[in-house]
C-alpha positions in Angstrom: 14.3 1.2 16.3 15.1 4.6 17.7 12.8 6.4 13.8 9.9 4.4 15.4 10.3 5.5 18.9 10.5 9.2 17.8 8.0 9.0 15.6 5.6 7.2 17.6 6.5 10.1 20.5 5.5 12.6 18.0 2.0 12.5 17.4 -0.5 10.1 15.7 -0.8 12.0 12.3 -1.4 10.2 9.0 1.7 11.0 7.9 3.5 9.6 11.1 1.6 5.9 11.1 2.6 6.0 7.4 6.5 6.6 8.2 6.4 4.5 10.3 4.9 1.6 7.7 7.2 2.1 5.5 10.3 1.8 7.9 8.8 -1.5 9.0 8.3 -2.3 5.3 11.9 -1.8 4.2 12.8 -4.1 7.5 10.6 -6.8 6.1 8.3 -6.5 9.6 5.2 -6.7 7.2 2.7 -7.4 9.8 3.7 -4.0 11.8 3.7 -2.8 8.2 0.6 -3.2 7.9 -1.2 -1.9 10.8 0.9 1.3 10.6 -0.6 1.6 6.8 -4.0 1.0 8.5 -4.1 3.4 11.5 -2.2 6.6 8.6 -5.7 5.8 6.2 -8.4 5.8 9.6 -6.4 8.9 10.4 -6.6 10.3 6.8 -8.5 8.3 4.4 -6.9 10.7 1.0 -3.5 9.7 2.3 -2.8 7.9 -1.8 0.8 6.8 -0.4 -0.4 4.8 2.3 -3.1 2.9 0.0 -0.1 2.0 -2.5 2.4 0.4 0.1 0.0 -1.3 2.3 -0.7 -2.9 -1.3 2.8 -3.6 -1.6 2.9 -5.6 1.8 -0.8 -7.6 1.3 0.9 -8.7 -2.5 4.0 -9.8 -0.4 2.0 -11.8 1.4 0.3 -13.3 -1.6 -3.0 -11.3 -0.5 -3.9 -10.3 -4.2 -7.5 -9.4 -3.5 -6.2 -6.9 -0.8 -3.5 -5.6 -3.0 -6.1 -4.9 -6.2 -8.5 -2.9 -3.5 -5.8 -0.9 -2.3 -4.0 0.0 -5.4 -7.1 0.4 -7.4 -8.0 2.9 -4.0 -4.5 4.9 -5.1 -5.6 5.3 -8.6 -8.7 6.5 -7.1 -7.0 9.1 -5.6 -4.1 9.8 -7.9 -4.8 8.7 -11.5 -3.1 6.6 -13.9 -0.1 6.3 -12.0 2.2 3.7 -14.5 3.9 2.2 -11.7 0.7 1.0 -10.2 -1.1 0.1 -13.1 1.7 -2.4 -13.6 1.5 -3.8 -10.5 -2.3 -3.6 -10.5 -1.5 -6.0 -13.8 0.7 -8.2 -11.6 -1.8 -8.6 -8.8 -4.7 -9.6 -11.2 -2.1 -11.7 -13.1 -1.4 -13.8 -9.7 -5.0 -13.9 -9.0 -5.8 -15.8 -12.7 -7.6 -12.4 -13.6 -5.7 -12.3 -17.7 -8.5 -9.9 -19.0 -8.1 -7.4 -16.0 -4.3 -7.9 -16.5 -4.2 -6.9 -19.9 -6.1 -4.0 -19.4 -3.6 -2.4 -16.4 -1.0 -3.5 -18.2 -1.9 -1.4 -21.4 -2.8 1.5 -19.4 
C-alpha cells in the first residue's frame, strides 16, 4: 500500500504506472493491474515490459485475444524473446489456434 502511494506521489512516468502494475499484479489486484499497464504504454508506447505483463494479467483472465496482441506487441519491440514465444504458444493454444501454437512454440 505505502510502494503505490509513493509511487503514485512521484510523478506519472511510464516507468512509474508500470511499477505500479506489476505490484498490483503480484497482489492478484488484476483489474488495477491493468489500468496501471495501460496509462505506463499511453505514457510511453516502446515501454516492451509493460506490453508483456499486461499480457500476463488479460491471459489470467482468460482474455487470450488480448494476451496474443500484447505479447506479439513485446516481440515487436524486443525480438524473439523465448519466454514469450512460449507463452504466445499457450495463449494461441487456449484460443484453439494449434497452427499458430506450433509455430511459437518452435520458435
Amino acid at each position: 500500500m505505502y510502494f503505490e502511494k509513493y509511487l503514485s506521489s512521484e510523478s506519472g512516468s511510464s516507468d512509474v504506472y508500470y511499477q505500479l502494475g506489476r505490484s498490483f499484479e503480484q497482489k492478484n489486484n488484476l483489474q488495477n493491474a491493468l489500468l496501471n499497464y495501460d496509462k505506463s504504454i499511453s505514457k510511453d508506447a516502446s515501454n516492451a515490459y509493460a506490453y508483456y505483463w499486461r499480457g500476463s494479467v488479460h491471459y489470467d483472465l482468460k482474455k487470450y485475444d488480448n494476451s496474443v496482441r500484447d505479447w506479439l506487441k513485446f516481440n515487436e519491440i524486443k525480438p524473439n524473446r523465448d519466454s514469450v514465444n512460449y507463452w504466445l504458444a499457450q495463449a494461441y493454444f487456449k484460443s484453439n489456434d494449434i497452427i499458430k501454437s506450433i509455430e511459437f512454440i518452435n520458435r
